[in-house]
Legacy VTK file of the C-alpha trace (Angstrom):
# vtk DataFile Version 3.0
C-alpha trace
ASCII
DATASET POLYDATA
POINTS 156 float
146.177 -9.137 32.160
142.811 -9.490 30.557
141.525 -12.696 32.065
139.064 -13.767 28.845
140.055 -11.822 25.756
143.005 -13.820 24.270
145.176 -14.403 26.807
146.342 -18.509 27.098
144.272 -19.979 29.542
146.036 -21.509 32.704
144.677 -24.959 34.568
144.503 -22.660 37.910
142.535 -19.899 35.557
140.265 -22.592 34.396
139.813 -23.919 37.380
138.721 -20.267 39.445
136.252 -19.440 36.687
134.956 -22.866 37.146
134.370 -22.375 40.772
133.310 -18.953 40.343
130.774 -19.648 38.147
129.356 -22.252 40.087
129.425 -19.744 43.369
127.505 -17.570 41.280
125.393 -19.448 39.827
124.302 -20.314 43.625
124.309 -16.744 44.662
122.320 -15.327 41.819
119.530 -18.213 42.586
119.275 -17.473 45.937
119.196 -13.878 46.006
116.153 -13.837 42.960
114.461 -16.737 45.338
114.711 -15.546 48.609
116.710 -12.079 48.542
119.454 -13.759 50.322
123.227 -14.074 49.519
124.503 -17.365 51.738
127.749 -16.039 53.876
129.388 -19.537 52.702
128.957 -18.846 49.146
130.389 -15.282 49.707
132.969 -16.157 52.017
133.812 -19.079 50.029
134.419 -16.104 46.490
136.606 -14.236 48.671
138.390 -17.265 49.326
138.425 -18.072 45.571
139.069 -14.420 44.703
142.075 -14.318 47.619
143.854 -17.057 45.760
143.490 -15.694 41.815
144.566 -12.424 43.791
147.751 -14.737 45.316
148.826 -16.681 41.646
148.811 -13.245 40.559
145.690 -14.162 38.161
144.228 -10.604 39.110
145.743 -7.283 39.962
143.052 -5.347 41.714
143.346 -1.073 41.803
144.094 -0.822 45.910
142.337 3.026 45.925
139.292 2.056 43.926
138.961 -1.452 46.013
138.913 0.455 49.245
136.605 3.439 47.842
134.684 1.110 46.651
134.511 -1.820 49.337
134.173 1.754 52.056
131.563 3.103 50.177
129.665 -0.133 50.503
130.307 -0.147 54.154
129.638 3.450 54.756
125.616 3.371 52.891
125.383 0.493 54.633
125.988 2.010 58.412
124.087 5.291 57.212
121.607 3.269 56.070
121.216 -0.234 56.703
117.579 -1.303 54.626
118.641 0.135 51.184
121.358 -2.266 50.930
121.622 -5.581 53.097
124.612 -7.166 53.929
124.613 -10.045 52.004
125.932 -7.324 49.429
128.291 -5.565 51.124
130.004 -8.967 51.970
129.774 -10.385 48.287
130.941 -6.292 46.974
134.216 -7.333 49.512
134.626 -10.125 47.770
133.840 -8.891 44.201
136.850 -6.665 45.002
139.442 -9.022 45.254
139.047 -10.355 41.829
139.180 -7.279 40.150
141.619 -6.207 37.475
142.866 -2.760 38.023
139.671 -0.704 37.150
137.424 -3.868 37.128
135.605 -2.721 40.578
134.974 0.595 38.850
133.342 -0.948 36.169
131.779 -3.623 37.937
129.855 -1.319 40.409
129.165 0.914 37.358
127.616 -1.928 35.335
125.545 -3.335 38.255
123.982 0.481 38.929
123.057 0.696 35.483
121.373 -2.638 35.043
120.092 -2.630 38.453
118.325 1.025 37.502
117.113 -0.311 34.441
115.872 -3.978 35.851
113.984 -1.856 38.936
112.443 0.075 36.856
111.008 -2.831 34.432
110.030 -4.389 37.987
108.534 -1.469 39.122
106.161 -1.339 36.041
105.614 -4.745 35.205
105.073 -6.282 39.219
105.199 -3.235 40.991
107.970 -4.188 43.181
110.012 -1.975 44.980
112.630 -4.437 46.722
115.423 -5.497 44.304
117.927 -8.456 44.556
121.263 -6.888 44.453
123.846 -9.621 43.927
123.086 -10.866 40.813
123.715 -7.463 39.127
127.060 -7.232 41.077
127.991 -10.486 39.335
127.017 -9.739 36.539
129.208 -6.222 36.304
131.935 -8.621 37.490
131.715 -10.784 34.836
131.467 -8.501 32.494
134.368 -6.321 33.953
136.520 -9.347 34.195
135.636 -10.163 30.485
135.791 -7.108 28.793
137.815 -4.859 31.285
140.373 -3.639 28.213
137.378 -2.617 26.043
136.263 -0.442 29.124
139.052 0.540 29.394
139.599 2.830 26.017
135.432 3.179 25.673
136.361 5.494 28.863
139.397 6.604 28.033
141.376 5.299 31.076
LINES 1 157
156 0 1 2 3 4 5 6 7 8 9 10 11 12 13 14 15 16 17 18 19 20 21 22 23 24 25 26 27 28 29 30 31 32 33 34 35 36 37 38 39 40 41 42 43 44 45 46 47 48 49 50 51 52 53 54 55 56 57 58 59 60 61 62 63 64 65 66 67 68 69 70 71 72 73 74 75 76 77 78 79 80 81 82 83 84 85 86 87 88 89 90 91 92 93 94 95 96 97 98 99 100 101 102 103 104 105 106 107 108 109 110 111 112 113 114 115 116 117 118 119 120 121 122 123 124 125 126 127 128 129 130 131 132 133 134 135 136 137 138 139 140 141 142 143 144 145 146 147 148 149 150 151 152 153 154 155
């Protein structure tokens, strides 16, 4: 099921975008700001995420979820200061609210905008510490959104 691109629209859809949204919204603003993700706003996705994943409004891959979620984890124990774990918590709950390959995609999106948004901060501020979370959100937006697209631009 491809949550935005034609599909009808359920109340319960409607109303876990909403929510989303607004988590995000909060999560993106506080990991620019302070390079923080709140454990309430993450916990309270997965929550979110847990119940799309229970109506059935999602239908996450279970192998790439637990690569992906693992791999998280793993960098993370190797080497805790080049990710924090405000990220590996919100990547947990990213997960959940995947579409088959949406993690894929959302982890690939995030690299790829992260690379390219470190490097402009790199140049232009000469920053070397990036905020995280708001890439992941936005590769799993734009995995939930266009996840079909992806999908044959890949070939999957």
């Amino acid at each position: 099921m491809d949550i935005l691109n034609g599909n009808a629209l359920s109340t319960v859809m409607i109303f876990w975008l909403i929510i989303t949204a607004g988590c995000s919204a909060l999560i993106v603003y506080t990991d620019i700001a302070f390079y923080w993700i709140p454990d309430k706003a993450a916990a309270f996705f997965a929550i979110c995420n847990g119940l799309a994943l229970t109506c059935g409004l999602v239908h996450p891959d279970a192998m790439i979820t637990i690569l992906i979620a693992g791999g998280f984890c793993i960098i993370y124990a190797v080497k805790p200061d080049s990710v924090g774990s405000g990220d590996v918590k919100l990547v947990l709950a990213l997960c959940l609210g995947c579409n088959d390959y949406g993690a894929y995609f959302m982890i690939l999106i995030a690299f790829l905008t992260a690379l390219a948004g470190g490097l402009v901060l790199r140049m232009v501020k000469g920053k070397t510490i990036l905020p995280f979370g708001p890439y992941l959100l936005a590769g799993w937006w734009l995995a939930l959104g266009f996840e079909k697209e992806l999908e044959v631009w890949f070939a999957l």
